[in-house]
Every structure is written in structure tokens, then in C-alpha cells.
C-alpha positions as CSV (number, residue, x, y, z in Angstrom):
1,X,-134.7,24.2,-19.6
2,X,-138.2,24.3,-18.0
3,X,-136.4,24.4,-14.4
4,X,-134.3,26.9,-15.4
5,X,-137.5,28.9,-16.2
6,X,-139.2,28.0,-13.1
7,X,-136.5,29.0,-11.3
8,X,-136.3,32.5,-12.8
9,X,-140.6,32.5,-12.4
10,X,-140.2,31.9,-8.7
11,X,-137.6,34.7,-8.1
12,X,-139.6,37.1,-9.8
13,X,-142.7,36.2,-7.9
14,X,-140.9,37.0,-4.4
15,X,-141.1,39.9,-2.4
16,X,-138.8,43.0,-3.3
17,X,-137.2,42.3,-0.3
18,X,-136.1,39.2,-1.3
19,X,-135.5,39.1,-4.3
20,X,-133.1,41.5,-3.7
21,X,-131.0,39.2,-1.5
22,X,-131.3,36.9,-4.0
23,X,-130.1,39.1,-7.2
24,X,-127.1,41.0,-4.8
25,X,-125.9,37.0,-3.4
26,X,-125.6,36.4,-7.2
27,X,-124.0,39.5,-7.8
28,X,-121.5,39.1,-4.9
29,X,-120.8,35.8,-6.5
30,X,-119.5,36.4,-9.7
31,X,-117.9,40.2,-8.4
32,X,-115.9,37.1,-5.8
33,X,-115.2,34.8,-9.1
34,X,-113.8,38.3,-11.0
35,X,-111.9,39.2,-8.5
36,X,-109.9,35.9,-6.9
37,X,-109.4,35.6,-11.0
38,X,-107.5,38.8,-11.0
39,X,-105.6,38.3,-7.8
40,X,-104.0,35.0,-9.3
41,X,-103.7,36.8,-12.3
42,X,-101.7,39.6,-10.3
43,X,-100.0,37.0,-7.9
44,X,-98.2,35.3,-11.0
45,X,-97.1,39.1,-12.1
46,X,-95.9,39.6,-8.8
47,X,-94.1,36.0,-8.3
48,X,-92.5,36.6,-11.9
49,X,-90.9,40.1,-11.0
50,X,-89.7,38.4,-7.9
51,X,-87.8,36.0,-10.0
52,X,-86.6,38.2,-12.4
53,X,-85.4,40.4,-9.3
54,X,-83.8,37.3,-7.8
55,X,-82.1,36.4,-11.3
56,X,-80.6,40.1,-11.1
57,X,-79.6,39.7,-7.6
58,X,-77.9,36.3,-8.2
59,X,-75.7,37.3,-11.4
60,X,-75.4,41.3,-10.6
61,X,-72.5,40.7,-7.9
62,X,-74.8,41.4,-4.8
63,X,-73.8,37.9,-3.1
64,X,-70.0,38.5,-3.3
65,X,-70.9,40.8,-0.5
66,X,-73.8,40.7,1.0
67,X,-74.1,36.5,0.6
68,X,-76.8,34.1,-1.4
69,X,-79.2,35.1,1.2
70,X,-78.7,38.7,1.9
71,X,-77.9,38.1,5.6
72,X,-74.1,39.2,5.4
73,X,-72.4,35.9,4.7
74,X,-69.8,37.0,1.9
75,X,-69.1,34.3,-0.8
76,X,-65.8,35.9,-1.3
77,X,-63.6,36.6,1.8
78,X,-62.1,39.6,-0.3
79,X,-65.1,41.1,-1.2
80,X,-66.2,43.7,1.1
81,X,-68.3,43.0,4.4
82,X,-72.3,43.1,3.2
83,X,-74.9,44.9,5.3
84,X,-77.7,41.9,6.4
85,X,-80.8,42.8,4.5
86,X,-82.6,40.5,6.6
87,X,-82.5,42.3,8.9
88,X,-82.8,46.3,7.5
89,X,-85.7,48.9,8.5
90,X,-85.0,50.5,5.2
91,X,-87.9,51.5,3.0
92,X,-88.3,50.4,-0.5
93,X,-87.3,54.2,-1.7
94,X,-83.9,54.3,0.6
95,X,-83.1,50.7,-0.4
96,X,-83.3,51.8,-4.1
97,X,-81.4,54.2,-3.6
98,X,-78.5,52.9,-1.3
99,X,-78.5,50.3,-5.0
100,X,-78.3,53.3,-7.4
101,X,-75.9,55.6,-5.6
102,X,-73.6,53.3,-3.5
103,X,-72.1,54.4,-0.4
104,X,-69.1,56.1,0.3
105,X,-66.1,54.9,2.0
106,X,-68.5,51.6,2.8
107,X,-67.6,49.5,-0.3
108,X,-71.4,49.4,-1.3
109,X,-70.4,50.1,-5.1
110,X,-73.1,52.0,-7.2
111,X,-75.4,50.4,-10.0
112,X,-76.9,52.9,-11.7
113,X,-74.5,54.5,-14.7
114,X,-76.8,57.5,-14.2
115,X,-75.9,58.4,-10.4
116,X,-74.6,61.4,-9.1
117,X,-74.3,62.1,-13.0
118,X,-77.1,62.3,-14.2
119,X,-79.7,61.5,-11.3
120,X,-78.9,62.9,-8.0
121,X,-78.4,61.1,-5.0
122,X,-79.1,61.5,-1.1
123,X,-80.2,65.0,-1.7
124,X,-77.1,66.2,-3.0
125,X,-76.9,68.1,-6.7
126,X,-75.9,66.4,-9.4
127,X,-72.3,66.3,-10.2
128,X,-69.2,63.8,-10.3
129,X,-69.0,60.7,-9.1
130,X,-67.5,60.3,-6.0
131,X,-63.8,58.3,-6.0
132,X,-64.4,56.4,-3.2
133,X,-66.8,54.3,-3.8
134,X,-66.3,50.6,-4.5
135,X,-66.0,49.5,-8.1
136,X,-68.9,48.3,-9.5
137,X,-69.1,44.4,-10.9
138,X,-71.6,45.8,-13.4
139,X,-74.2,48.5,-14.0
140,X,-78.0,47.9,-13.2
141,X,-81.2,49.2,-15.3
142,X,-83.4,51.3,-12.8
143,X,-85.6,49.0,-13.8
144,X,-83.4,45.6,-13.2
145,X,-82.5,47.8,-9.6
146,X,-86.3,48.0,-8.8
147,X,-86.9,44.3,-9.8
148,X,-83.6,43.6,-7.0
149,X,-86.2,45.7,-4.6
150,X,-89.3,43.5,-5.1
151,X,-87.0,40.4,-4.6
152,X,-85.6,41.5,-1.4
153,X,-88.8,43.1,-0.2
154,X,-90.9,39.6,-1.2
155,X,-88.3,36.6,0.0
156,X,-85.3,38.5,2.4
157,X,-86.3,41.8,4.7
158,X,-87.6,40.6,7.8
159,X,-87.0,36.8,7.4
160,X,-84.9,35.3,10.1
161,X,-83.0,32.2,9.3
162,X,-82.4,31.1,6.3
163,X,-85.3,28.0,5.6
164,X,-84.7,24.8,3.4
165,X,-88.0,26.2,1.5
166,X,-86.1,30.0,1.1
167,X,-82.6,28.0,0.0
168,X,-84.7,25.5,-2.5
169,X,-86.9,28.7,-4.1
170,X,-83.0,30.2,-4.3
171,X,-81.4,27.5,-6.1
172,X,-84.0,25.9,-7.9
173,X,-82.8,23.1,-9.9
174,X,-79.8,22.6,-7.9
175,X,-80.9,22.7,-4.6
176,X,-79.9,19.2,-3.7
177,X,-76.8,20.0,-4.0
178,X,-76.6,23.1,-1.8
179,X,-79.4,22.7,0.4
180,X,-79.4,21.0,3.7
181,X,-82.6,18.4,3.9
């Protein structure tokens, strides 16, 4: 305890100048400490969201079409041809959307119970649903739909090939089986 007070003694006994330095160096210190603290905190949100978004990806149909990895690879030959998200230049707001409303005459099926309905879509008026656009395999929350966005956005849109860290984070536990080493 007496160094402790020493220490404190000395700093008060400095110049302004420095003991200024010395009191904002402390400061900086524990505003760094609060802050990385928060950024893990944040990171672990973020990482969480991106599984949950993956987990909706995975069981909401979206690989029948556009493949495991978003880069066009069907898993069913009679499932309609998938757009590459790897490779898109959409923005978060356009890909939500394209996911809510669907596309016309593409086979892009909507995922939002509310489009076109209820919520309107590329500009358009609300109204009735269009008839040709693909059958759904099941209806999205815009909430589940956003998490879809944060998957994509966080581990797909501007990746190249796929990686065997990208297929392992995909398949988790049974990555063994269905990655390549």
C-alpha cells in the first residue's frame, strides 16, 4: 500500500504538463479495455445472427436452387437454376427484397406471406400476388429473411471459391464427411 501512495504522491507532484500525459495514458487505457470488451461482445452478436441466418438459409429451400454455397450449384437438378450470390453487386436492401417479393417469370419464389399483399414490392402498389412466380418451399419471417441477409453478406457475397474453412463453418459437425481435406 505505501507504493501505491507514493506512486499517486509523485504524480501529483509533476508538472501540469505531465501529469496530464500521465492521467489521459490512463484514461486511454481503460476507454481501449471498455471498448475491445464491447467489440467481442458485439462480434459474438454478430457471429450468432450469422448462424442463425445460415440455419435459415440451409432448411428454408435456398440450396435447392441456388446450392450449399450460394454460387449457383443446384442440389436438385429439377429445381430451378439459382443466381450465384457470390458473385452479386446487390445491396443489402435489393437483396432483401429480391427474398421477400420473388421474381417473376425467374423461378425466384417469394418468402414473405406479406408481399405484394400486404407490403409492396419493386415500387409497385400493393395488390395480388403475381401467378407466375415459383412456389414457395416455405414462408420466411422478415426477420428470419434479414438474418438470410447478414449470412450471405458475412460468409458468401464476394467470396470466390468455395474454401475447406467456408465448407467446415457450413457443415459443422459433419464436415468430414462432405468436405474435401
Amino acid at each position: 500500500m505505501a507504493t501505491r501512495f507514493n506512486s499517486t504522491k509523485r504524480v501529483l507532484q509533476m508538472n501540469p504538463t505531465l501529469r496530464f500525459c500521465v492521467r489521459a495514458h490512463h484514461a486511454v487505457a481503460v476507454i481501449t479495455t471498455i471498448v475491445l470488451g464491447l467489440a467481442s461482445a458485439a462480434f459474438a452478436q454478430d457471429e450468432a445472427r450469422v448462424k442463425a441466418g445460415m440455419n435459415t438459409w440451409k432448411n428454408a429451400g435456398c440450396t435447392e436452387c441456388h446450392g450449399a454455397f450460394a454460387d449457383g450449384e443446384r442440389q436438385r437438378d429439377e429445381a430451378p437454376a439459382g443466381a450465384n450470390l457470390r458473385s452479386t453487386r446487390l445491396d443489402n436492401a435489393a437483396i432483401m427484397e429480391v427474398i421477400r417479393c420473388g421474381r417473376v417469370n425467374t423461378g425466384m419464389p417469394r418468402f414473405d406471406e406479406g408481399a405484394y399483399t400486404q407490403r409492396a414490392c419493386y415500387g409497385q402498389p400493393t395488390g395480388a400476388v403475381p401467378d407466375a412466380l415459383y412456389p414457395t418451399p416455405r414462408m420466411l419471417s422478415l426477420d428470419e429473411i434479414e438474418l438470410v441477409v447478414t449470412y450471405l453478406r458475412a460468409r458468401v457475397i464476394g467470396r470466390r471459391a468455395v474454401t475447406p474453412q467456408e465448407c467446415a463453418y457450413y457443415y459443422e459437425d459433419l464436415a468430414d464427411t462432405w468436405c474435401e481435406k
